[in-house]
PDB file of N, CA, C and O in Angstrom, chain B, residues numbered from 101:
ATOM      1  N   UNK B 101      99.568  90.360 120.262  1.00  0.00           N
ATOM      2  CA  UNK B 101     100.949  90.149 119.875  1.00  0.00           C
ATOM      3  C   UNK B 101     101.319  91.046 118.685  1.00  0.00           C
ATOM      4  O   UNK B 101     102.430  91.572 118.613  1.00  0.00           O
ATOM      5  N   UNK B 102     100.359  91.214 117.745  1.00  0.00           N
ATOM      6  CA  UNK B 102     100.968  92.297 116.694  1.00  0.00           C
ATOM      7  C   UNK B 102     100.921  93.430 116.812  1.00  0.00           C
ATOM      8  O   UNK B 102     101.621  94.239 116.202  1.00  0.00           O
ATOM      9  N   UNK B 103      99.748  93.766 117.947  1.00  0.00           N
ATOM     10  CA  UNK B 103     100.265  96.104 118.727  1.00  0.00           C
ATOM     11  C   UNK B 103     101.536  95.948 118.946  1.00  0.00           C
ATOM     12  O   UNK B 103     102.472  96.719 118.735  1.00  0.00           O
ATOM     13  N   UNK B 104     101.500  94.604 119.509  1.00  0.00           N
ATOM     14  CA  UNK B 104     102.929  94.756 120.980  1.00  0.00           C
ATOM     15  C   UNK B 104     104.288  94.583 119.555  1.00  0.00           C
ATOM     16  O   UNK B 104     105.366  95.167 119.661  1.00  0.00           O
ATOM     17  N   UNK B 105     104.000  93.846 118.532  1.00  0.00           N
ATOM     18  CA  UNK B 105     105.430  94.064 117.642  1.00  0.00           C
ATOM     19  C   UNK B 105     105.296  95.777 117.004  1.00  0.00           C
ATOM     20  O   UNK B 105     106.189  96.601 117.203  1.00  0.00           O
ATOM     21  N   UNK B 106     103.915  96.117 116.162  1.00  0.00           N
ATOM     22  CA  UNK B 106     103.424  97.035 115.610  1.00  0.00           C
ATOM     23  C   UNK B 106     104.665  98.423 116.378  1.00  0.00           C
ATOM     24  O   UNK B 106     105.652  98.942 115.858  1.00  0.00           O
ATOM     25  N   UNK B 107     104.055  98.636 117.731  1.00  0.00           N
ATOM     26  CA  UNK B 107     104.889  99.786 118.521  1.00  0.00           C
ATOM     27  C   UNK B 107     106.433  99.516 118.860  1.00  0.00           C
ATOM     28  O   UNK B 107     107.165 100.388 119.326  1.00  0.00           O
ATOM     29  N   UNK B 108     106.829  98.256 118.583  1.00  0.00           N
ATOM     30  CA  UNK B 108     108.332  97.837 118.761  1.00  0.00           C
ATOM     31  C   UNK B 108     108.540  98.606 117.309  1.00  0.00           C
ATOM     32  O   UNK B 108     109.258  99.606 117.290  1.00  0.00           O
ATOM     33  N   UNK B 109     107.961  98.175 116.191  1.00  0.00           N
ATOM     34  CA  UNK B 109     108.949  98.515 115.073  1.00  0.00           C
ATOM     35  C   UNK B 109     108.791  99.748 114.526  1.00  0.00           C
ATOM     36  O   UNK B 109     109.341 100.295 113.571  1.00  0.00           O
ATOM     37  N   UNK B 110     107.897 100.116 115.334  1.00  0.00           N
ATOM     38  CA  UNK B 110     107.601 102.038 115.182  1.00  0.00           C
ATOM     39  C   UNK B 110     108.329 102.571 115.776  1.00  0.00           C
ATOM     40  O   UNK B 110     108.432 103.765 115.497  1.00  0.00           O
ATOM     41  N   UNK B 111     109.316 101.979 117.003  1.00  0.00           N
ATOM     42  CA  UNK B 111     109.937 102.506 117.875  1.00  0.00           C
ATOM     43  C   UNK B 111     111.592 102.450 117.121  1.00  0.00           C
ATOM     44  O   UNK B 111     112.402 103.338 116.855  1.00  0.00           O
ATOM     45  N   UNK B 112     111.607 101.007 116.952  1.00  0.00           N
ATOM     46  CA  UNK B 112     113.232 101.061 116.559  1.00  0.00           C
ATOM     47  C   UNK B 112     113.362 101.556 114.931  1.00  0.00           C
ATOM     48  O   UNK B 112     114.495 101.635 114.457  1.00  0.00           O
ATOM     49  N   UNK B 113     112.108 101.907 114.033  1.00  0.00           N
ATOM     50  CA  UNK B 113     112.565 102.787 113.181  1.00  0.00           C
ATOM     51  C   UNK B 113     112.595 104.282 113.483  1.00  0.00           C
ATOM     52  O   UNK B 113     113.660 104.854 113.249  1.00  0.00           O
ATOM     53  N   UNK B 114     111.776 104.860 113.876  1.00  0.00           N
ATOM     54  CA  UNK B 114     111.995 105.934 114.055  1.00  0.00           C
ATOM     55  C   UNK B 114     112.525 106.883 115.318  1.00  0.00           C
ATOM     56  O   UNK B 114     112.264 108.067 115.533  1.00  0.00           O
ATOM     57  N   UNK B 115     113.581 105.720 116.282  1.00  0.00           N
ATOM     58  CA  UNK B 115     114.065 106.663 117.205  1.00  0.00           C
ATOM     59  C   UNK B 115     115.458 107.086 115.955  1.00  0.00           C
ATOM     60  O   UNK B 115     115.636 108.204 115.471  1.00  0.00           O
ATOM     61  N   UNK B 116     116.211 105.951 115.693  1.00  0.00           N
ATOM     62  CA  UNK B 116     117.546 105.795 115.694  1.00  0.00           C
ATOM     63  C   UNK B 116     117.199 106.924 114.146  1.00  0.00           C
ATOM     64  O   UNK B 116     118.053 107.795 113.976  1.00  0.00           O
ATOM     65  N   UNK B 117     116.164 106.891 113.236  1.00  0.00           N
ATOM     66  CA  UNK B 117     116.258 107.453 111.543  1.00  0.00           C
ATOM     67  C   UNK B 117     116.386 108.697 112.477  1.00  0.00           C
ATOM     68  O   UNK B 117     117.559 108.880 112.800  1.00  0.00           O
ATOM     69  N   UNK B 118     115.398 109.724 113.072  1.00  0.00           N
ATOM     70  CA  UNK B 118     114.937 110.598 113.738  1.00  0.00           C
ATOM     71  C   UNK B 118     115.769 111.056 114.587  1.00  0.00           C
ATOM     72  O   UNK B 118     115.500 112.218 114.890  1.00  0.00           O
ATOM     73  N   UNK B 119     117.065 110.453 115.329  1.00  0.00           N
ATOM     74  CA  UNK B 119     118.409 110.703 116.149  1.00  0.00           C
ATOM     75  C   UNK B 119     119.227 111.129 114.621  1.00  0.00           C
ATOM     76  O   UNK B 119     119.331 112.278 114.192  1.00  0.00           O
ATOM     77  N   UNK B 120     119.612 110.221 114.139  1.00  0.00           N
ATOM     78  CA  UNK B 120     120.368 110.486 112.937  1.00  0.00           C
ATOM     79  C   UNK B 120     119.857 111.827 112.148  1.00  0.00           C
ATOM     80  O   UNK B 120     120.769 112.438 111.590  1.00  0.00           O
ATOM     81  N   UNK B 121     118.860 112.249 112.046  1.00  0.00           N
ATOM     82  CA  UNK B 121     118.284 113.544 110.966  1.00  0.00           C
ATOM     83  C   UNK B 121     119.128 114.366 111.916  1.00  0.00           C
ATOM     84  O   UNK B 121     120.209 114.834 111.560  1.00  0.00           O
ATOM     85  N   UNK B 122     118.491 114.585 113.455  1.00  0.00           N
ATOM     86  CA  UNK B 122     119.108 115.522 114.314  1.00  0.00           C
ATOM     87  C   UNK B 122     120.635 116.155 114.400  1.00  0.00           C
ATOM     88  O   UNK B 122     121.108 117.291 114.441  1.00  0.00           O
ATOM     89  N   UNK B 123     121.246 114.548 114.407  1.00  0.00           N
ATOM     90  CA  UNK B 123     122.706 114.608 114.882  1.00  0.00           C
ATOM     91  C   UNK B 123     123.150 115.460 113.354  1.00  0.00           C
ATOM     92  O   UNK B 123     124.028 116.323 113.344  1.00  0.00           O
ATOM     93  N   UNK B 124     122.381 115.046 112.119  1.00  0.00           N
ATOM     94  CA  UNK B 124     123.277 115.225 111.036  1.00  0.00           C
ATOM     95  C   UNK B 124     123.157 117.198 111.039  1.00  0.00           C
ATOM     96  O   UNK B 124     124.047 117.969 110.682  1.00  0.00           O
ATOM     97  N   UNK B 125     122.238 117.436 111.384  1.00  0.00           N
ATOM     98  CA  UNK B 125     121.554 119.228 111.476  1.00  0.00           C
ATOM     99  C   UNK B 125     122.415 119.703 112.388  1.00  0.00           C
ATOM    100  O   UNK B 125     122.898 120.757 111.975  1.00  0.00           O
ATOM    101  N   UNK B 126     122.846 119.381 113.499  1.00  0.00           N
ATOM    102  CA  UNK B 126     123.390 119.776 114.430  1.00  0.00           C
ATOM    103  C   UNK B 126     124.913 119.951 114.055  1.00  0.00           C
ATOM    104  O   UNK B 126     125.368 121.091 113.957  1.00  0.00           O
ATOM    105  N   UNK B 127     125.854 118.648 113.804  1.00  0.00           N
ATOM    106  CA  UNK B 127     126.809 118.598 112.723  1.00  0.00           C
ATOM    107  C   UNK B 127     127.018 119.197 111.796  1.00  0.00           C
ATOM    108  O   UNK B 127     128.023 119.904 111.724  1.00  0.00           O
ATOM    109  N   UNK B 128     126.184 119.103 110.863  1.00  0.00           N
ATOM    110  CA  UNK B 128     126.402 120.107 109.869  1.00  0.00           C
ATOM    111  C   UNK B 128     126.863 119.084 108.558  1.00  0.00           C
ATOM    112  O   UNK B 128     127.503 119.489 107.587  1.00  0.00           O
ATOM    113  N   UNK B 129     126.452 117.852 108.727  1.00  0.00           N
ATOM    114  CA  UNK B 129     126.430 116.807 107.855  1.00  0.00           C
ATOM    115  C   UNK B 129     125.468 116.621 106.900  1.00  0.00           C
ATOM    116  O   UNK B 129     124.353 117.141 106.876  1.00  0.00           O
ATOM    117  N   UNK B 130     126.100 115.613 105.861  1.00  0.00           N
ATOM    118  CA  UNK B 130     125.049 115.711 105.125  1.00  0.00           C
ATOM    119  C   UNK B 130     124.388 114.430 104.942  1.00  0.00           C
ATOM    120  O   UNK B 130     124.967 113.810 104.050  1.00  0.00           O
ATOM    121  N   UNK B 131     123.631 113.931 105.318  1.00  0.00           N
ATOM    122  CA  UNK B 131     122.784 112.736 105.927  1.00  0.00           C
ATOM    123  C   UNK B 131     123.476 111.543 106.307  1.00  0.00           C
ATOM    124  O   UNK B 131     122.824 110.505 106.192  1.00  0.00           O
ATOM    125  N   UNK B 132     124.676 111.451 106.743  1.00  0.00           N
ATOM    126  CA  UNK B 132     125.785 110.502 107.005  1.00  0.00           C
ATOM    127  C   UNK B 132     124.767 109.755 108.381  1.00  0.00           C
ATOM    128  O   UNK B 132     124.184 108.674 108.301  1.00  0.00           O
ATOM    129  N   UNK B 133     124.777 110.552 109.417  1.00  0.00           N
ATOM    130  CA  UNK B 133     124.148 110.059 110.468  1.00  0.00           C
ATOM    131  C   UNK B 133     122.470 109.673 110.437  1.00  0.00           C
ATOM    132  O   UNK B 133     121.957 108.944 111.287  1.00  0.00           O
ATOM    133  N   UNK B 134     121.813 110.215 109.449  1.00  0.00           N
ATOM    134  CA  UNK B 134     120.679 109.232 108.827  1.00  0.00           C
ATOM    135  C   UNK B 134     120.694 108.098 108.446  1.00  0.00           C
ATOM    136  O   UNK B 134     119.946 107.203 108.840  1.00  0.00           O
ATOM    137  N   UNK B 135     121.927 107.976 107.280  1.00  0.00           N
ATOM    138  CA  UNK B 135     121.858 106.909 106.952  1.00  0.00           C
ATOM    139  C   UNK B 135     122.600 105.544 108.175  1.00  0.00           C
ATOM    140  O   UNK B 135     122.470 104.320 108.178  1.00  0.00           O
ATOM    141  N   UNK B 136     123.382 106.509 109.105  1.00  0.00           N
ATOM    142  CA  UNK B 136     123.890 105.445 109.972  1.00  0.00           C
ATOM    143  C   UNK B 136     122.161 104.824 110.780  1.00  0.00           C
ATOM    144  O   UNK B 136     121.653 103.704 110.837  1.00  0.00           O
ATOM    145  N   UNK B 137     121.704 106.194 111.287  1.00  0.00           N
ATOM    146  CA  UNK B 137     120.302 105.280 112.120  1.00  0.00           C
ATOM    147  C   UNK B 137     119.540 104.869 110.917  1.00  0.00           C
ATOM    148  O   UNK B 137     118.388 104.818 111.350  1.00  0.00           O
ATOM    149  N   UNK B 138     119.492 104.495 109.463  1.00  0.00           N
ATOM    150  CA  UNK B 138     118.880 104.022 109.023  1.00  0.00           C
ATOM    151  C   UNK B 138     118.902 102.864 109.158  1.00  0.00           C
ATOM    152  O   UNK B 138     117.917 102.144 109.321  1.00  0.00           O
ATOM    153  N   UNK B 139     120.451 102.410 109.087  1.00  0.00           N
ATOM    154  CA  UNK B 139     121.402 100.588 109.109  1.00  0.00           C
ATOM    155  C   UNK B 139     120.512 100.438 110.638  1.00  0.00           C
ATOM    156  O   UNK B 139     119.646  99.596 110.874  1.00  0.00           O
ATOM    157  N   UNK B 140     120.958 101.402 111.468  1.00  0.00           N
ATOM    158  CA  UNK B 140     120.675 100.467 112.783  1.00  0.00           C
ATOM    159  C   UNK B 140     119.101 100.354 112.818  1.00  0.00           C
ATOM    160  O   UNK B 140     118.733  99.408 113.514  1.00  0.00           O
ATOM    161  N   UNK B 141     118.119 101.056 112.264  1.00  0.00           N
ATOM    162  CA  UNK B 141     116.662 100.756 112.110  1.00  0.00           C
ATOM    163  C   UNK B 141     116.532  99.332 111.386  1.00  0.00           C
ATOM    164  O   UNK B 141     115.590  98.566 111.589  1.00  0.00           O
ATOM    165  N   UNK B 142     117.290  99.150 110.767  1.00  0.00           N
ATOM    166  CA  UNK B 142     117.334  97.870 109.876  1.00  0.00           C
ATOM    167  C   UNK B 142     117.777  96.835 110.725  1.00  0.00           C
ATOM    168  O   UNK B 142     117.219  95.737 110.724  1.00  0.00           O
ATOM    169  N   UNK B 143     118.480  97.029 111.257  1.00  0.00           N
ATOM    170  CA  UNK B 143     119.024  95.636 112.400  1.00  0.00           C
ATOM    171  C   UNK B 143     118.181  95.473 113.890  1.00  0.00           C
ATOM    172  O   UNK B 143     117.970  94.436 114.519  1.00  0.00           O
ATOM    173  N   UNK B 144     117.844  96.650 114.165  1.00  0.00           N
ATOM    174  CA  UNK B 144     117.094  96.349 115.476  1.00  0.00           C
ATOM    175  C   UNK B 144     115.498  95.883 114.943  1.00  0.00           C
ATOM    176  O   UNK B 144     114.832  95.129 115.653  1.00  0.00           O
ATOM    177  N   UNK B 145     115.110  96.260 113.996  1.00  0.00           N
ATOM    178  CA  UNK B 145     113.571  95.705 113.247  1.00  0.00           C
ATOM    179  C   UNK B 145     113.860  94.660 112.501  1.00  0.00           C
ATOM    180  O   UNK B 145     112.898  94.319 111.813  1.00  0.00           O
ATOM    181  N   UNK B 146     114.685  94.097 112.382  1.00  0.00           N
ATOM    182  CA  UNK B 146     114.918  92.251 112.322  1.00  0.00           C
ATOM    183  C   UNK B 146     114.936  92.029 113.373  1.00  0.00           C
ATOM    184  O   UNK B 146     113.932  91.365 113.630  1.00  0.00           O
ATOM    185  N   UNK B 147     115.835  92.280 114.688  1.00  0.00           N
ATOM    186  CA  UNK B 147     115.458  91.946 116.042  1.00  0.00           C
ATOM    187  C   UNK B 147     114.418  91.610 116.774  1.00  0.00           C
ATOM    188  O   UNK B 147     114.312  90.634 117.517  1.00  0.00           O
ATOM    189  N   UNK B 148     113.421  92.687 116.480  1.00  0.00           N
ATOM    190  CA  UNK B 148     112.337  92.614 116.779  1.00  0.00           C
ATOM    191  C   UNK B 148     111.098  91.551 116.071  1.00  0.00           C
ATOM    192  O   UNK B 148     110.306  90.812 116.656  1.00  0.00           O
ATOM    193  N   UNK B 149     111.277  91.795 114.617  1.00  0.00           N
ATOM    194  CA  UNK B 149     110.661  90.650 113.975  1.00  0.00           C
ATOM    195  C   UNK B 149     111.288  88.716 114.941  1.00  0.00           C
ATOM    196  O   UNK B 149     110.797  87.800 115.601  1.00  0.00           O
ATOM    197  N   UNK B 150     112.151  88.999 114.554  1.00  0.00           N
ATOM    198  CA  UNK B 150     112.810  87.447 114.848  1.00  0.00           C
ATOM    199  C   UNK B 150     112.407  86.962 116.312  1.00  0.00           C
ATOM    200  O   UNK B 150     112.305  85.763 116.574  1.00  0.00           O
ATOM    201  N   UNK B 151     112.170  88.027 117.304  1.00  0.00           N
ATOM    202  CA  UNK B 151     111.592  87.439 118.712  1.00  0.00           C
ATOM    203  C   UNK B 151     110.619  87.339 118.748  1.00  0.00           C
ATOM    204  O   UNK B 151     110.065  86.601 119.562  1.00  0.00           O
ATOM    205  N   UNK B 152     109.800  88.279 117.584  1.00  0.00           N
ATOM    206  CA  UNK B 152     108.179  88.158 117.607  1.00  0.00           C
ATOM    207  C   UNK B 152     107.845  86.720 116.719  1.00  0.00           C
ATOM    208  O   UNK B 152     106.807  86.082 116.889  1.00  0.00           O
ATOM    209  N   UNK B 153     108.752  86.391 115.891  1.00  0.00           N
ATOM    210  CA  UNK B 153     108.468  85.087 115.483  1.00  0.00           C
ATOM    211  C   UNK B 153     108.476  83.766 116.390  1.00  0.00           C
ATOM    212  O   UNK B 153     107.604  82.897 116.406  1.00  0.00           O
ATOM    213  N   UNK B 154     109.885  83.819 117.287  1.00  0.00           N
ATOM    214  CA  UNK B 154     110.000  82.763 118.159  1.00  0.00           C
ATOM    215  C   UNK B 154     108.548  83.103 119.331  1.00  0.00           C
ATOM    216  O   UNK B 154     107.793  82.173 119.612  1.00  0.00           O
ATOM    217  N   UNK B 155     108.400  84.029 119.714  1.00  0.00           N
ATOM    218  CA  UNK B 155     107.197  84.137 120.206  1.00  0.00           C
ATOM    219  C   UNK B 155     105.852  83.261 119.747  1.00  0.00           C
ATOM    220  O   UNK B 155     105.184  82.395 120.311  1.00  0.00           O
ATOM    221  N   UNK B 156     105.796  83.824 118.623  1.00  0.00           N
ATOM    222  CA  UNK B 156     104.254  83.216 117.440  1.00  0.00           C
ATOM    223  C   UNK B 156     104.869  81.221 117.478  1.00  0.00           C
ATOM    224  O   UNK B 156     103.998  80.399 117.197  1.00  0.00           O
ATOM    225  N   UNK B 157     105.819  80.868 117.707  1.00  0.00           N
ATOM    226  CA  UNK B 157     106.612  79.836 117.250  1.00  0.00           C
ATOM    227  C   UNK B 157     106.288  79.115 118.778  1.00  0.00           C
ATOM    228  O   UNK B 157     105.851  77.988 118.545  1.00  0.00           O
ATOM    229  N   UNK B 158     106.323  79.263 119.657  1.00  0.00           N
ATOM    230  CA  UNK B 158     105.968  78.780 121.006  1.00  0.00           C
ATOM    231  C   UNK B 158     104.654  78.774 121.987  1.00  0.00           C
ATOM    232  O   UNK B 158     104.541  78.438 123.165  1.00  0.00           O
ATOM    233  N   UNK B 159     103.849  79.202 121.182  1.00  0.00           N
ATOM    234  CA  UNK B 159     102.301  79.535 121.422  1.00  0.00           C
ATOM    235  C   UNK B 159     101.349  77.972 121.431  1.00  0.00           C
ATOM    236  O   UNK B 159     100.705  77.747 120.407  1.00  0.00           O
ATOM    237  N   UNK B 160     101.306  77.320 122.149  1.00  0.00           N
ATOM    238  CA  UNK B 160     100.817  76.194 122.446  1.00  0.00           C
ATOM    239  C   UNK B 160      99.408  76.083 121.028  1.00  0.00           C
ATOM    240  O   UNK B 160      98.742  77.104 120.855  1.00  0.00           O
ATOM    241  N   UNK B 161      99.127  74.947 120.228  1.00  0.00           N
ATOM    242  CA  UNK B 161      98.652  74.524 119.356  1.00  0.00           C
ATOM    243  C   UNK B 161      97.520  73.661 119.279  1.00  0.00           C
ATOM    244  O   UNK B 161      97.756  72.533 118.846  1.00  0.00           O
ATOM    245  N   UNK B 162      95.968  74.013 119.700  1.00  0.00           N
ATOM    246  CA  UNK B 162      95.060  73.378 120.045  1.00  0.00           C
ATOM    247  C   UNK B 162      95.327  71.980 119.399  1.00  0.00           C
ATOM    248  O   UNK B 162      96.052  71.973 118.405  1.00  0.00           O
ATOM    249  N   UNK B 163      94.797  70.739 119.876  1.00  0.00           N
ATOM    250  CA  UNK B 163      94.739  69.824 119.299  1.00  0.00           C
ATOM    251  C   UNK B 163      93.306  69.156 119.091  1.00  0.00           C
ATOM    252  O   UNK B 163      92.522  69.009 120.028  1.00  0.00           O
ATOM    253  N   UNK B 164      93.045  68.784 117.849  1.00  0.00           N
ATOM    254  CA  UNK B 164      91.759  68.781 117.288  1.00  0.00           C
ATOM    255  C   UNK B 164      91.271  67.064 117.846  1.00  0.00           C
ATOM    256  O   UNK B 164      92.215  66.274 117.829  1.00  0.00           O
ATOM    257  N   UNK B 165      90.409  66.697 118.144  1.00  0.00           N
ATOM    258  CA  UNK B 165      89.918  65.466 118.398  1.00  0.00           C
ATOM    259  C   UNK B 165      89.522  63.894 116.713  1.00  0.00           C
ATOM    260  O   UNK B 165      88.641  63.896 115.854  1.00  0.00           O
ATOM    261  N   UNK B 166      90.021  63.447 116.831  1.00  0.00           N
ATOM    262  CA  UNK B 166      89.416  62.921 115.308  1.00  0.00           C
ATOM    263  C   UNK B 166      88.034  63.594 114.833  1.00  0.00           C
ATOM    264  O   UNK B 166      88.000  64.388 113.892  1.00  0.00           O
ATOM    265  N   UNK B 167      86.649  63.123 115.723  1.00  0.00           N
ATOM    266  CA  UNK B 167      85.706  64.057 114.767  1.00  0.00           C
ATOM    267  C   UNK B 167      85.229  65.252 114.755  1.00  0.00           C
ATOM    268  O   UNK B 167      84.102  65.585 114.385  1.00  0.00           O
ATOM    269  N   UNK B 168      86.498  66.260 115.360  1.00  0.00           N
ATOM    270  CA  UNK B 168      86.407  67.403 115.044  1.00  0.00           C
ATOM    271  C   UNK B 168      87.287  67.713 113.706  1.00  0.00           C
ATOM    272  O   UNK B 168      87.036  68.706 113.023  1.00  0.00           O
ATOM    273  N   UNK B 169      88.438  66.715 113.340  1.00  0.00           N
ATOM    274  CA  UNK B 169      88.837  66.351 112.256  1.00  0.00           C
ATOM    275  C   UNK B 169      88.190  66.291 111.180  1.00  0.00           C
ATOM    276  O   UNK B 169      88.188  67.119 110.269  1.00  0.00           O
ATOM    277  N   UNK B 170      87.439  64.992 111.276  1.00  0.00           N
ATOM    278  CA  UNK B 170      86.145  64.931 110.627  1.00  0.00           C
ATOM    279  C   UNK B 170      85.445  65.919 110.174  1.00  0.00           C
ATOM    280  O   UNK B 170      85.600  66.387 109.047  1.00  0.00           O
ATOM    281  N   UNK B 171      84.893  66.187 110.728  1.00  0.00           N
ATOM    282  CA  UNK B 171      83.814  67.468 110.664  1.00  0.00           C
ATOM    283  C   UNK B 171      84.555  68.221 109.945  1.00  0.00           C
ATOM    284  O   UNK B 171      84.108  68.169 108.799  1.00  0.00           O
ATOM    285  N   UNK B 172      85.667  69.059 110.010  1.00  0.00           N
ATOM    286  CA  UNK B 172      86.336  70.178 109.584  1.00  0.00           C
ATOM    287  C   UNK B 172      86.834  69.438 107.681  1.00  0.00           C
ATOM    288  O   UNK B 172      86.785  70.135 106.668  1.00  0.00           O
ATOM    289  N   UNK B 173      87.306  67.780 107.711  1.00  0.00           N
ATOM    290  CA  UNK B 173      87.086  67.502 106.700  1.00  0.00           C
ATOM    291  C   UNK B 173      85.904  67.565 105.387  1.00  0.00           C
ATOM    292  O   UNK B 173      85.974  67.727 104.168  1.00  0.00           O
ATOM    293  N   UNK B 174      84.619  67.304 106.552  1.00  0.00           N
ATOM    294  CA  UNK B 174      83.540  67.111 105.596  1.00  0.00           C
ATOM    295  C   UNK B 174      82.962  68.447 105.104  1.00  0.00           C
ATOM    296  O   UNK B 174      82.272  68.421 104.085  1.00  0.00           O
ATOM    297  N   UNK B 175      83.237  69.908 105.896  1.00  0.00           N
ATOM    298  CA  UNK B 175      83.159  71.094 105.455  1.00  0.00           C
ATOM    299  C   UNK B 175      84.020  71.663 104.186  1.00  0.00           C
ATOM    300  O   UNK B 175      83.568  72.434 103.339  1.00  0.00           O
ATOM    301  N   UNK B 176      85.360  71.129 104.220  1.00  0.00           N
ATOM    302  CA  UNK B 176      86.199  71.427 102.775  1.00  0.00           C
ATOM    303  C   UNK B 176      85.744  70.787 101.869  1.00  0.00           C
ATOM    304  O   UNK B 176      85.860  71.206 100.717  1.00  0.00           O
ATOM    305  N   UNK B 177      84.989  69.384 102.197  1.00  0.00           N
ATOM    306  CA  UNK B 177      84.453  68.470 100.656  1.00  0.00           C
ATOM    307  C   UNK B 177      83.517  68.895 100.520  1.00  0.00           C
ATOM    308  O   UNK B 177      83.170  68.579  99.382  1.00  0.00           O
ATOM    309  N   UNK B 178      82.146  69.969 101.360  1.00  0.00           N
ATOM    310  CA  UNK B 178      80.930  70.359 100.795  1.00  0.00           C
ATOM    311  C   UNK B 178      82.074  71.766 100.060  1.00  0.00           C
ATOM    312  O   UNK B 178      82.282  71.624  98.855  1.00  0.00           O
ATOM    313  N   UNK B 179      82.471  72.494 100.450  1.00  0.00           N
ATOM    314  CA  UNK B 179      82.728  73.710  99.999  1.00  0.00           C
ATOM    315  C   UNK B 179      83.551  73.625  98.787  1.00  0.00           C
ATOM    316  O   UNK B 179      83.514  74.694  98.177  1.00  0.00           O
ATOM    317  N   UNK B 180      84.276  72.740  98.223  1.00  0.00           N
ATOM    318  CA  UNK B 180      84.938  72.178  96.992  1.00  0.00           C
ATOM    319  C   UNK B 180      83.721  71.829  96.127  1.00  0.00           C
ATOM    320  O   UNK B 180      83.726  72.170  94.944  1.00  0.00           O
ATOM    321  N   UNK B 181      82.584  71.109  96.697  1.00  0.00           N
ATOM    322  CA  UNK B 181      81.289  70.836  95.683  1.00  0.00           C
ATOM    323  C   UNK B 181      80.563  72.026  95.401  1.00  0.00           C
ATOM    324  O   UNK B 181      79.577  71.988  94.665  1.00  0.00           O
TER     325      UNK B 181
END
């Protein structure tokens, strides 16, 4: 799950920054269209974060048995001693 966000947010920063450098060279601007694909790098990489969260957020949650409870208790009270 984190390649699969990792190459999302490699993607939506550097198509739209990397379109914008272009467009602005081509134009004859002076980083106007950078800074526009910068905003939209910024909004589509919250996008991406926020589905990768509801993702991480819906991932089914082992459920521990009491004395595996146990057990996992009596390991924090040796490791505190």
């Amino acid at each position: 799950m984190a390649l699969n966000m990792s190459w999302q947010l490699a993607l939506a920063v550097l198509v739209p920054v990397i379109a914008g450098a272009e467009l602005d060279k081509s134009a004859g601007t002076s980083h106007l269209y950078t800074f526009i694909g910068l905003a939209i790098a910024v909004l589509v990489s919250a996008v991406v974060m926020w589905r990768a969260m509801q993702t991480a957020n819906n991932l089914p949650v082992p459920k521990l048995s009491a004395a595996q409870k146990r057990a996992i208790q009596k390991q924090y009270e040796e490791d505190d001693d």
